[in-house]
Backbone as numpy.savetxt, mean C-alpha at the origin, in Angstrom:
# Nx Ny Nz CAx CAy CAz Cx Cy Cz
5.59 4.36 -7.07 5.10 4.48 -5.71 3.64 4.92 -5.74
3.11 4.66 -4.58 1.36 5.06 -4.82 1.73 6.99 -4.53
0.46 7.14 -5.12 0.46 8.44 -5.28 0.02 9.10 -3.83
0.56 9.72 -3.21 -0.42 10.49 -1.89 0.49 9.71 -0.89
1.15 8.59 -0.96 1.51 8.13 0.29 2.83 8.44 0.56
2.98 8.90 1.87 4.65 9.07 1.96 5.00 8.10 2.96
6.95 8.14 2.41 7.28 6.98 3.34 6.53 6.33 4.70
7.01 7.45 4.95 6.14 7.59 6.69 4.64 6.82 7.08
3.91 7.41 5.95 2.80 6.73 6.21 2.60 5.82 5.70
3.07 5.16 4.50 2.89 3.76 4.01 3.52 2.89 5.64
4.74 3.49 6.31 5.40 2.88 7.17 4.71 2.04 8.19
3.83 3.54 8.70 2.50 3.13 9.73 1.46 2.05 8.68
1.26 2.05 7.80 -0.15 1.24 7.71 0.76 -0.19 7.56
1.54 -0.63 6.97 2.60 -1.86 7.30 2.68 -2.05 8.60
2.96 -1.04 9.59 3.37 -1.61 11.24 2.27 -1.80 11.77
0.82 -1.49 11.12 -0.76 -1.33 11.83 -0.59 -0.41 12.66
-0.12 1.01 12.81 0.02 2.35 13.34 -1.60 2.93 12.53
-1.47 2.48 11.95 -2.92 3.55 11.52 -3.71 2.31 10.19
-4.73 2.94 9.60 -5.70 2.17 8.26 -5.64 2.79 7.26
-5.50 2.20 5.81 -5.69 3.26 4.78 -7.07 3.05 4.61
-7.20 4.91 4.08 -8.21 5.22 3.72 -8.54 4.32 2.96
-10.37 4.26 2.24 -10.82 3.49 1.58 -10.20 3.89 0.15
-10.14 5.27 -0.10 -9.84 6.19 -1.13 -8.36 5.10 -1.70
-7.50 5.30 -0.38 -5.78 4.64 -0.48 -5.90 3.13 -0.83
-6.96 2.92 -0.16 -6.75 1.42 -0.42 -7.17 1.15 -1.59
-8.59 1.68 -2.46 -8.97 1.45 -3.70 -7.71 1.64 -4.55
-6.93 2.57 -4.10 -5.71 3.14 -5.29 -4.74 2.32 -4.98
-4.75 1.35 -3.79 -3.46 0.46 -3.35 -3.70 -0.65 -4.52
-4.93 -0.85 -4.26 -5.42 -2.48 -4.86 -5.40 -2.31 -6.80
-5.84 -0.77 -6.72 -5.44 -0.81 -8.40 -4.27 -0.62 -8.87
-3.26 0.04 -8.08 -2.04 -0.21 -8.34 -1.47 -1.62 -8.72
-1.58 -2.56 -7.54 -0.99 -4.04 -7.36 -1.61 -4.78 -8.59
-2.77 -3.86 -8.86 -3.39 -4.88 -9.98 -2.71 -5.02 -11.22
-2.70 -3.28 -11.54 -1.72 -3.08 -12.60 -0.03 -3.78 -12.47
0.11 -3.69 -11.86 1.41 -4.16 -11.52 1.86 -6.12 -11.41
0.66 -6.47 -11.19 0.47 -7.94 -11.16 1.29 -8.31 -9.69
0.89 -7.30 -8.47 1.39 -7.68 -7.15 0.49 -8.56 -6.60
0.89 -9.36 -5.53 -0.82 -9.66 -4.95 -0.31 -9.38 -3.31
-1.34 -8.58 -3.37 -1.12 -7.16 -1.81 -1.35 -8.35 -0.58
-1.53 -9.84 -0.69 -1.88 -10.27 0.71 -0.47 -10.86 0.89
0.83 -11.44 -0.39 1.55 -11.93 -0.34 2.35 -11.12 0.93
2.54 -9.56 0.66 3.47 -8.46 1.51 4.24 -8.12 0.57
5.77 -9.09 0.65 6.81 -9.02 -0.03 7.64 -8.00 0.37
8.59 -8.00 -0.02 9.75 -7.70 0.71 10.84 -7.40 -0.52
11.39 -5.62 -0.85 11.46 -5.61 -2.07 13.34 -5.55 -2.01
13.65 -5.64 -1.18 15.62 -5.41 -0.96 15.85 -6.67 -1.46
C-alpha cells in the first residue's frame, strides 16, 4: 500500500473528493512504477 495514505483518503482521491498532494502523487507514480502498474489504466483489484 502507498505509504501515508489511508483507506479513507485514497477513497476520496478515486471518488475526486479531494487531489493528491504533489508529494502523494510523486510517491503514487513511483510506486506504480516499481510495481509495473500503469496509474491511467485504474483497475480494479477484487
Amino acid at each position: 500500500m502507498l505509504q501515508g495514505g489511508s483507506f479513507a483518503t485514497i477513497n476520496r482521491w478515486e471518488n475526486g473528493k479531494t487531489s493528491l498532494s504533489r508529494l502523494a502523487r510523486k510517491q503514487f507514480e513511483q510506486f506504480c512504477e516499481e510495481k509495473g502498474i500503469d496509474p491511467a489504466e485504474g483497475g480494479d483489484n477484487q
